[in-house]
PDB file of N, CA, C and O in Angstrom:
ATOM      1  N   UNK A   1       0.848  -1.165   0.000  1.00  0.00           N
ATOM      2  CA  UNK A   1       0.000   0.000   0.000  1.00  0.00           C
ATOM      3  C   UNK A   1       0.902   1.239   0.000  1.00  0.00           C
ATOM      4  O   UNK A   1       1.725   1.356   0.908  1.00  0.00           O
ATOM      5  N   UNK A   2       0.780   2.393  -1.181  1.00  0.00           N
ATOM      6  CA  UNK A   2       1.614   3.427  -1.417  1.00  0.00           C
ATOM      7  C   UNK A   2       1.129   4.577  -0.023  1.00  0.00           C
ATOM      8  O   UNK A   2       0.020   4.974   0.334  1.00  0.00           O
ATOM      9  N   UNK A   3       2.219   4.789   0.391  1.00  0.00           N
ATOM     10  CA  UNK A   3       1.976   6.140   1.275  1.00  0.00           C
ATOM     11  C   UNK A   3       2.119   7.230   0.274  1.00  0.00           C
ATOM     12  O   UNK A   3       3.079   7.390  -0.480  1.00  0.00           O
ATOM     13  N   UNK A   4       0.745   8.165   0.380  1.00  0.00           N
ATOM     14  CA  UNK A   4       0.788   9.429  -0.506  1.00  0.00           C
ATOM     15  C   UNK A   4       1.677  10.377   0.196  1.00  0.00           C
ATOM     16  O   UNK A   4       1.921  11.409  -0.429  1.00  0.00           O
ATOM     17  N   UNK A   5       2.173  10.255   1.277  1.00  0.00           N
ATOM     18  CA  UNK A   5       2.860  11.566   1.752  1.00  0.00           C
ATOM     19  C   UNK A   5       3.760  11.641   1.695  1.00  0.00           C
ATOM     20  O   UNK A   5       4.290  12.708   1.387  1.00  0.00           O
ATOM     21  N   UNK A   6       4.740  10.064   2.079  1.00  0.00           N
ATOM     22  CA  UNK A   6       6.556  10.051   2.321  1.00  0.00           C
ATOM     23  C   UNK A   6       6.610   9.458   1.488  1.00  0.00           C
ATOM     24  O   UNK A   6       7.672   8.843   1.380  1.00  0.00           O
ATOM     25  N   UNK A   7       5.721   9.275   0.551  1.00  0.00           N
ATOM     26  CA  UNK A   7       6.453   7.734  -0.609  1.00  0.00           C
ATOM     27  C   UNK A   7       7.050   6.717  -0.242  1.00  0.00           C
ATOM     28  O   UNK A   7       8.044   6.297  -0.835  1.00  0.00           O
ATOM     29  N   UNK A   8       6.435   6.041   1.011  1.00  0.00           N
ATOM     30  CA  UNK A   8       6.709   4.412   1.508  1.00  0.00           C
ATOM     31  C   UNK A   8       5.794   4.047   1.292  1.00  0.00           C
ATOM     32  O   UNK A   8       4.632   4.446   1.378  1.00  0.00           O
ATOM     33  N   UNK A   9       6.431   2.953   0.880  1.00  0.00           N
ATOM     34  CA  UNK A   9       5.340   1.406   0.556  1.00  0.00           C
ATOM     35  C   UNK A   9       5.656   0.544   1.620  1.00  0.00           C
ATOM     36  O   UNK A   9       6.748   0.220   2.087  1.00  0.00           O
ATOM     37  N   UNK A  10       4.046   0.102   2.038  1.00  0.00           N
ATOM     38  CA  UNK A  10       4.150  -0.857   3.192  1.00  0.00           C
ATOM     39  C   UNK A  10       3.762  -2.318   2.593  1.00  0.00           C
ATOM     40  O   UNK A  10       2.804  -2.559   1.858  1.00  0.00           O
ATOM     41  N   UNK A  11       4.691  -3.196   3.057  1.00  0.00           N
ATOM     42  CA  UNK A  11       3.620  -4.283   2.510  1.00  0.00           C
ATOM     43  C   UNK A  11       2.879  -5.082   3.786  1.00  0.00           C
ATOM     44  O   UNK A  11       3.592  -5.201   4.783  1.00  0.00           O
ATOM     45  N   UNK A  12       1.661  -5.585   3.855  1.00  0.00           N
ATOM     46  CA  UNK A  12       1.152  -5.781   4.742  1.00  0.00           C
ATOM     47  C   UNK A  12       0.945  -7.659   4.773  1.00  0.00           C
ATOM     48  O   UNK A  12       0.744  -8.324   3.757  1.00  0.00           O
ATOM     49  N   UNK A  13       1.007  -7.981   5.566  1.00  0.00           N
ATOM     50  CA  UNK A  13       0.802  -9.853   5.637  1.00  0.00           C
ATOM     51  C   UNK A  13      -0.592 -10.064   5.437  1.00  0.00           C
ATOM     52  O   UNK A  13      -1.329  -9.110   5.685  1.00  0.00           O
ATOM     53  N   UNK A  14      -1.199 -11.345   4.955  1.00  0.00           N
ATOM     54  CA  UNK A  14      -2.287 -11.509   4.737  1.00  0.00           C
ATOM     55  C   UNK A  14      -2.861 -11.632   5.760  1.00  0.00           C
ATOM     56  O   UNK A  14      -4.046 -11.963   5.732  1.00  0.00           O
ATOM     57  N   UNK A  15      -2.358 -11.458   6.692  1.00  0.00           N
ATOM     58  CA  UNK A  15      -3.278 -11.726   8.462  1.00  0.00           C
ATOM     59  C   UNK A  15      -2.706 -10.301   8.982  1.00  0.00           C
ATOM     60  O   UNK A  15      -1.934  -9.523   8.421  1.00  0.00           O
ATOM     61  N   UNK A  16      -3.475 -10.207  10.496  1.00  0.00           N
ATOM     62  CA  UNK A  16      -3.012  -8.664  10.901  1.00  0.00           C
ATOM     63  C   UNK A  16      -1.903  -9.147  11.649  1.00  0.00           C
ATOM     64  O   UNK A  16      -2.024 -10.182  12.304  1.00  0.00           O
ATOM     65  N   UNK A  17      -0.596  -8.366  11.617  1.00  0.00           N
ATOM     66  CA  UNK A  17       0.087  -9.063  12.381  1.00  0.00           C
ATOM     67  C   UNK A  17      -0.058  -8.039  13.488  1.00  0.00           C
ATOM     68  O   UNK A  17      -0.424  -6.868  13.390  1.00  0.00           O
ATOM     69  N   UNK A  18       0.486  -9.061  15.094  1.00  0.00           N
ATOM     70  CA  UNK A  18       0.237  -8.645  16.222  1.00  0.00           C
ATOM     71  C   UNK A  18       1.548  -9.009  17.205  1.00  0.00           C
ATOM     72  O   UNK A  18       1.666 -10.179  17.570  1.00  0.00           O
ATOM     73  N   UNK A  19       2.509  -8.032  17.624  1.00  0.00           N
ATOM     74  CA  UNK A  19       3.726  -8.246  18.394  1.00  0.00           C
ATOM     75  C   UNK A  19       3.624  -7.342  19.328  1.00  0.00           C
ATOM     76  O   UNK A  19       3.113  -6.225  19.248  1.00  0.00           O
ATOM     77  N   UNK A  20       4.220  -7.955  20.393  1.00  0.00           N
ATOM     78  CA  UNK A  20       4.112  -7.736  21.392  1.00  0.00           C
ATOM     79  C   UNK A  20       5.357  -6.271  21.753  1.00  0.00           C
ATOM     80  O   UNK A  20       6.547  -6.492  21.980  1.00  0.00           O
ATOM     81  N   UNK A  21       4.801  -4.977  21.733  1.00  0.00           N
ATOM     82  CA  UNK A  21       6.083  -4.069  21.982  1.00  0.00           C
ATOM     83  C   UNK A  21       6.858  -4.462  23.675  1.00  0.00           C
ATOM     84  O   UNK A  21       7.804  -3.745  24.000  1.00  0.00           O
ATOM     85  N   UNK A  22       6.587  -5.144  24.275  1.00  0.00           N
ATOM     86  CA  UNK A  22       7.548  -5.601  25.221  1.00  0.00           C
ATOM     87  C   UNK A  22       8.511  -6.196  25.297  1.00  0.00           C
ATOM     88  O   UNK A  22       9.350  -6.095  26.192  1.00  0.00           O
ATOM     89  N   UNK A  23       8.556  -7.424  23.691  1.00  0.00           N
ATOM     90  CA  UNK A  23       9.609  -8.047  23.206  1.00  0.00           C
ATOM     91  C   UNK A  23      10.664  -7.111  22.846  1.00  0.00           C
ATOM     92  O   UNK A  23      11.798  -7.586  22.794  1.00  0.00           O
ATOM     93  N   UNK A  24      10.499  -5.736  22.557  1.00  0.00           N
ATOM     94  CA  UNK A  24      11.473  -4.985  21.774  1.00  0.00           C
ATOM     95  C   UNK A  24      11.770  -3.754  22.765  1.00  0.00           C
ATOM     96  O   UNK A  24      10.929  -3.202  23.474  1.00  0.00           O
ATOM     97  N   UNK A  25      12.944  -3.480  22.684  1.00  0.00           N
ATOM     98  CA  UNK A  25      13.771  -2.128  23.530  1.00  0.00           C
ATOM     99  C   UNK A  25      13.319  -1.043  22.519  1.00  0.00           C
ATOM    100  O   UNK A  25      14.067  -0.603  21.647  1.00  0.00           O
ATOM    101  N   UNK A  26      11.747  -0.558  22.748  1.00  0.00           N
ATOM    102  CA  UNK A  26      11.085   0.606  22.221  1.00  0.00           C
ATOM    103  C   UNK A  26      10.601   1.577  23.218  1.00  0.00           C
ATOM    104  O   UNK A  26      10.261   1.480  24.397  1.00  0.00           O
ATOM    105  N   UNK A  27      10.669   2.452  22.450  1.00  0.00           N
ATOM    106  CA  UNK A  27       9.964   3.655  23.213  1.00  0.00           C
ATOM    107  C   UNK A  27       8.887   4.274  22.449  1.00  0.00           C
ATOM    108  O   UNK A  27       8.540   5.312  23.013  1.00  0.00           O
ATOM    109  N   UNK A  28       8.358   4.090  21.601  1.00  0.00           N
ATOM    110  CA  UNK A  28       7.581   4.247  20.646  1.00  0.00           C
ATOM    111  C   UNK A  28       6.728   2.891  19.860  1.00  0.00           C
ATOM    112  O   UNK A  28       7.340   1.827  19.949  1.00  0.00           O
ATOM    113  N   UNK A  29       5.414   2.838  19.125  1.00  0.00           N
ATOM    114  CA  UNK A  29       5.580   1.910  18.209  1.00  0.00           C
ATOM    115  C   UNK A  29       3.886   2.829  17.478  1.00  0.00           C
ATOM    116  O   UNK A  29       2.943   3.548  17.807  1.00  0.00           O
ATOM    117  N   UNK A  30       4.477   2.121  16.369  1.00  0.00           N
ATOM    118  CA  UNK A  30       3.230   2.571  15.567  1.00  0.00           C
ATOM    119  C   UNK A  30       1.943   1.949  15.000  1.00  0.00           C
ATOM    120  O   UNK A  30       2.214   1.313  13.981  1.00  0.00           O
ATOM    121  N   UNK A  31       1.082   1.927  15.204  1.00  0.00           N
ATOM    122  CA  UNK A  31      -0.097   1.402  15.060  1.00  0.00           C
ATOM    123  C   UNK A  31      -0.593   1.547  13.438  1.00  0.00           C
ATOM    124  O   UNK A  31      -0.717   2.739  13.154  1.00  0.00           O
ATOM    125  N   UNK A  32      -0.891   0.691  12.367  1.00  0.00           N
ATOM    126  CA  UNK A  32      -1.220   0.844  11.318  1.00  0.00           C
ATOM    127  C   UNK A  32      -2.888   0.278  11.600  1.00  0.00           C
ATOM    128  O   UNK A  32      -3.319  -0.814  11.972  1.00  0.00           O
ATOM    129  N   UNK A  33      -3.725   1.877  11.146  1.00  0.00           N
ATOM    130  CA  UNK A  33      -5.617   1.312  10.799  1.00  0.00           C
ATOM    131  C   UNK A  33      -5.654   1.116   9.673  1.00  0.00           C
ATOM    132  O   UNK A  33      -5.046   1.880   8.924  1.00  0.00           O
ATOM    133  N   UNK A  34      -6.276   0.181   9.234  1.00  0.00           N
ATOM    134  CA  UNK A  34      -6.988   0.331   7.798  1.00  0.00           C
ATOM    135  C   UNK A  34      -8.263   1.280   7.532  1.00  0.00           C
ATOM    136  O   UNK A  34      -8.644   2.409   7.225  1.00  0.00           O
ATOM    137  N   UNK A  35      -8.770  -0.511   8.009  1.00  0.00           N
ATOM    138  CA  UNK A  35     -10.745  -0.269   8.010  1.00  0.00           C
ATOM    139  C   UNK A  35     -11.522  -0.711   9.187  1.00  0.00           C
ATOM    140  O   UNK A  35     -12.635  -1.226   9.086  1.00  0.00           O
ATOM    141  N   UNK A  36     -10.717  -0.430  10.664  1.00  0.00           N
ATOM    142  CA  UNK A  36     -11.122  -0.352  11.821  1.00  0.00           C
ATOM    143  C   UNK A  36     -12.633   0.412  12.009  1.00  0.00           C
ATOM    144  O   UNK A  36     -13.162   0.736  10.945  1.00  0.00           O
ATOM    145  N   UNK A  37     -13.174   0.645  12.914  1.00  0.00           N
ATOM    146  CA  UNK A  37     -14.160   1.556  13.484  1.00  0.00           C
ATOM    147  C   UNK A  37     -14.111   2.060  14.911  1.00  0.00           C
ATOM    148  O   UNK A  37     -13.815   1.192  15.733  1.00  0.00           O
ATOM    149  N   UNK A  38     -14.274   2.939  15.253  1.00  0.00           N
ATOM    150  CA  UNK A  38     -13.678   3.804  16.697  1.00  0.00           C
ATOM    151  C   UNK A  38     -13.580   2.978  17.652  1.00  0.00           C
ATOM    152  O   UNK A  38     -12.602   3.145  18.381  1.00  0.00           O
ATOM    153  N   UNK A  39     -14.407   1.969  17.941  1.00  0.00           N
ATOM    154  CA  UNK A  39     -14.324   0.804  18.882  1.00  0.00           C
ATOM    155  C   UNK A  39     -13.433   0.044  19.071  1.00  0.00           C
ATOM    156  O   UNK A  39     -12.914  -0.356  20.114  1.00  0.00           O
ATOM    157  N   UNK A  40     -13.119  -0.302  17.346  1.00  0.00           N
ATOM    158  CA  UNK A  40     -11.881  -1.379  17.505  1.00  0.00           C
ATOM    159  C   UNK A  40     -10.575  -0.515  17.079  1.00  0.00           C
ATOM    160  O   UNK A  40      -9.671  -1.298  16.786  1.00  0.00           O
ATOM    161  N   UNK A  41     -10.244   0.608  16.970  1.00  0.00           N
ATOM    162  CA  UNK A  41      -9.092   1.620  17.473  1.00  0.00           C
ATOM    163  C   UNK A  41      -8.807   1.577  18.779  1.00  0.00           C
ATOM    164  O   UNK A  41      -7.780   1.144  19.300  1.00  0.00           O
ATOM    165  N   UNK A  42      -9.827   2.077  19.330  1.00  0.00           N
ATOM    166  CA  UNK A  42      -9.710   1.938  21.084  1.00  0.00           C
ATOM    167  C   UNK A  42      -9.593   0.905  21.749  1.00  0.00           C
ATOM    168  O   UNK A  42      -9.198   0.829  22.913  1.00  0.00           O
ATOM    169  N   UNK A  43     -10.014  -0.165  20.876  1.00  0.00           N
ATOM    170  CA  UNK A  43      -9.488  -1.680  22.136  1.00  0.00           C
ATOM    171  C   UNK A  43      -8.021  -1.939  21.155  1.00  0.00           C
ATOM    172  O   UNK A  43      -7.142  -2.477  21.828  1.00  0.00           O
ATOM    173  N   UNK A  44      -7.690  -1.710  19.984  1.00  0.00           N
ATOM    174  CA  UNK A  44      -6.280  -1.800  20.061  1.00  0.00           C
ATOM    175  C   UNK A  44      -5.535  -1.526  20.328  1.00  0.00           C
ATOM    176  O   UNK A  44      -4.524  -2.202  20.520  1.00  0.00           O
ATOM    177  N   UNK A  45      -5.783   0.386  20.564  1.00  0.00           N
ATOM    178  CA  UNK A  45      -4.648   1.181  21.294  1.00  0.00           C
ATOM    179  C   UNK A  45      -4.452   0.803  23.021  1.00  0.00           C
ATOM    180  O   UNK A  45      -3.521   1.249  23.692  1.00  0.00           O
ATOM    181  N   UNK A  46      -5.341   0.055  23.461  1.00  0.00           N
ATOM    182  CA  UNK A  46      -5.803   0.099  24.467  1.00  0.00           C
ATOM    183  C   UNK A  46      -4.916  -1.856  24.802  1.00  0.00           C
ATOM    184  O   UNK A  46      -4.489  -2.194  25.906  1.00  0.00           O
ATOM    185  N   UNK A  47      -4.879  -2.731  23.582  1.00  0.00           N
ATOM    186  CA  UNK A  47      -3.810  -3.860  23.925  1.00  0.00           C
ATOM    187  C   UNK A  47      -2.606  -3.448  23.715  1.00  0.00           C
ATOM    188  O   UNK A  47      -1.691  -3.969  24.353  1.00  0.00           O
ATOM    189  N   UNK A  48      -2.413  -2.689  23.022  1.00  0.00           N
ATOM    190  CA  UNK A  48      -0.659  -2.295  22.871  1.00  0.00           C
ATOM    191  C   UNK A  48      -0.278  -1.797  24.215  1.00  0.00           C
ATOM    192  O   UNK A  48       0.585  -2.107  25.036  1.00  0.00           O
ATOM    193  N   UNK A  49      -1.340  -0.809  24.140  1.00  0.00           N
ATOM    194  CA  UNK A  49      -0.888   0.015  25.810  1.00  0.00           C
ATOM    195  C   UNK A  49      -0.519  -1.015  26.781  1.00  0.00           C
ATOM    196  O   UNK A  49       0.565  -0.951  27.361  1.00  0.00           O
ATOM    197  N   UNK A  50      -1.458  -2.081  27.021  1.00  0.00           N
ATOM    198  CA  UNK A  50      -0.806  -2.941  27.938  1.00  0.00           C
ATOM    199  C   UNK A  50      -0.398  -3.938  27.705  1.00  0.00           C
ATOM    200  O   UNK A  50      -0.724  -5.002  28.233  1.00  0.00           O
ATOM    201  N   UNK A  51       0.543  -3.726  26.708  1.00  0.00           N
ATOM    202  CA  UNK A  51       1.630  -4.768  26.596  1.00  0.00           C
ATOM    203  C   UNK A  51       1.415  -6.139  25.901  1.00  0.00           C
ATOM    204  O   UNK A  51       2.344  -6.946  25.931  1.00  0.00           O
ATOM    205  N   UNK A  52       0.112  -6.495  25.200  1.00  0.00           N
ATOM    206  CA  UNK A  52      -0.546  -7.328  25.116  1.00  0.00           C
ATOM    207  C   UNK A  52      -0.541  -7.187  23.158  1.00  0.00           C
ATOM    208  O   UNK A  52      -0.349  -6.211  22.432  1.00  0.00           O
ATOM    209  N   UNK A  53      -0.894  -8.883  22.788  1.00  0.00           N
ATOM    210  CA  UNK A  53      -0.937  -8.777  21.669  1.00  0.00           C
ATOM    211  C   UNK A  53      -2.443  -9.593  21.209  1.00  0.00           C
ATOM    212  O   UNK A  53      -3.096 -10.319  21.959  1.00  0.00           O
ATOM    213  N   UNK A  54      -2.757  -9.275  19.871  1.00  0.00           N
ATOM    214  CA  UNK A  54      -3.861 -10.165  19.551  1.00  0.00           C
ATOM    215  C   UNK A  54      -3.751 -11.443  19.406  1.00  0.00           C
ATOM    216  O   UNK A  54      -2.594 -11.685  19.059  1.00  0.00           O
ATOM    217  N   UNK A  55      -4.333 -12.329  19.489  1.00  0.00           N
ATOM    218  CA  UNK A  55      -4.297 -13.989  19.621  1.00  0.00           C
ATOM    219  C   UNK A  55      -5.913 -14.374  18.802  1.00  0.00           C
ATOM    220  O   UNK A  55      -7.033 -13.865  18.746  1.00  0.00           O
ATOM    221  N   UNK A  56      -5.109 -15.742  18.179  1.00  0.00           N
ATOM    222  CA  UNK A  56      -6.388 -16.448  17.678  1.00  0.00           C
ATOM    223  C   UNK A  56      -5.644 -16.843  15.895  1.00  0.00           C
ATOM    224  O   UNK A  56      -4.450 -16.782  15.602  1.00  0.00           O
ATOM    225  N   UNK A  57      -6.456 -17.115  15.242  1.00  0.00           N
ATOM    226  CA  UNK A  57      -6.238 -17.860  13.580  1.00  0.00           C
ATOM    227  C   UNK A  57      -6.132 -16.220  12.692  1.00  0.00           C
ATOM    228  O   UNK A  57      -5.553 -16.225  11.606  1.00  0.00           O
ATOM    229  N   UNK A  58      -6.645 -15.050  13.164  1.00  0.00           N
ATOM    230  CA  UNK A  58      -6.753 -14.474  12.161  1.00  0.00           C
ATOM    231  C   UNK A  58      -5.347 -13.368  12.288  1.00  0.00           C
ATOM    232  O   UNK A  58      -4.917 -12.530  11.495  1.00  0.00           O
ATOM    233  N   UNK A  59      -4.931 -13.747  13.501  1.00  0.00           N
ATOM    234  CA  UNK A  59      -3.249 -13.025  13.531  1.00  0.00           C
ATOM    235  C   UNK A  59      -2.003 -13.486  13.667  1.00  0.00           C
ATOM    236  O   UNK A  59      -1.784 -14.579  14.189  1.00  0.00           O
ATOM    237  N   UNK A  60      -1.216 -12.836  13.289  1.00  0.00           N
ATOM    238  CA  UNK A  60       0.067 -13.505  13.524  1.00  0.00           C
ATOM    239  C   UNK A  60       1.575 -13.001  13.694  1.00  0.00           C
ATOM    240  O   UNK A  60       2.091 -12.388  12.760  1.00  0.00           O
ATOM    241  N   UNK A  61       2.402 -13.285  15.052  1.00  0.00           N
ATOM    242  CA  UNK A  61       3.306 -12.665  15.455  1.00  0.00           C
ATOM    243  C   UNK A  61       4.708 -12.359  13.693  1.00  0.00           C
ATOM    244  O   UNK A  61       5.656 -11.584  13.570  1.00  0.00           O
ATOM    245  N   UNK A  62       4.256 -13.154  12.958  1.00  0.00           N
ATOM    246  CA  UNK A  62       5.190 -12.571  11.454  1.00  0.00           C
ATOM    247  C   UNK A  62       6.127 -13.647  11.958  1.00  0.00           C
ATOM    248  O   UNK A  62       5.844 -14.618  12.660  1.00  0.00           O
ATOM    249  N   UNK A  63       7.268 -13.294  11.477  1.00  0.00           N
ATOM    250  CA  UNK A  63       8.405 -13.993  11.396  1.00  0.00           C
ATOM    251  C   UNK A  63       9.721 -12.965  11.610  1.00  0.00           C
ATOM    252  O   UNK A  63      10.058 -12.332  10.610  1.00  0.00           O
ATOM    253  N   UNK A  64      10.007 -12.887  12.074  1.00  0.00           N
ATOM    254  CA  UNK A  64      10.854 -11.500  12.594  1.00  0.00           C
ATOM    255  C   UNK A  64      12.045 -11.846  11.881  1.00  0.00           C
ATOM    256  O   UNK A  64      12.489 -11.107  11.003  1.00  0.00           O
ATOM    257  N   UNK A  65      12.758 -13.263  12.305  1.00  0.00           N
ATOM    258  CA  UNK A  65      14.047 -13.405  11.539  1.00  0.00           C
ATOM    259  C   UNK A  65      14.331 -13.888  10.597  1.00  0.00           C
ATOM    260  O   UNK A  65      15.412 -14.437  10.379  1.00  0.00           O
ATOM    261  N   UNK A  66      13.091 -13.745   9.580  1.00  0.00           N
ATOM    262  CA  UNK A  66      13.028 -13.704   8.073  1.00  0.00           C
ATOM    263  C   UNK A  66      12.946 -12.523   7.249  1.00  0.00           C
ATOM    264  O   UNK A  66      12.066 -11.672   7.119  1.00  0.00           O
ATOM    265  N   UNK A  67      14.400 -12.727   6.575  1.00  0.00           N
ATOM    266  CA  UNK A  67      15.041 -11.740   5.477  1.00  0.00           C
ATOM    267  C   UNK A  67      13.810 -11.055   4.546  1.00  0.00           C
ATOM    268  O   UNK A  67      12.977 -11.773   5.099  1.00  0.00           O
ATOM    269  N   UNK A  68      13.025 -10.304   3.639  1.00  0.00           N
ATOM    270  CA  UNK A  68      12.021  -9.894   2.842  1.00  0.00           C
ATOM    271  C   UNK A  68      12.823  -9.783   1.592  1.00  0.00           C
ATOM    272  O   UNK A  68      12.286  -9.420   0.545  1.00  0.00           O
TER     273      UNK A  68
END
């Protein structure tokens, strides 16, 4: 998906992926919406906040130490 502003392209996994920012020495992390609705913004900002990731078939932690 083309970013109109900085000219990055994201590519996105066919599932949402969901990692845990506690695994990583961050101070920041960024949240990508698609086609959320205010509800499910707020319960996501609201698992990141605590440290927590999504679980179940339709997500997936990615593969971190695979090259792209």
């Amino acid at each position: 998906m083309p970013d109109n502003i900085q000219t990055v392209t994201t590519v996105f996994n066919s599932k949402i992926t969901s990692i845990c920012p506690q695994d990583f020495a961050v101070d920041y992390a960024r949240i990508d919406i698609l086609n959320e609705n205010i509800a499910e913004i707020n319960n996501i900002i609201q698992i990141v906040k605590d440290g927590k990731r999504f679980e179940g078939k339709n997500y997936t932690n990615a593969n971190l130490n695979r090259n792209i």
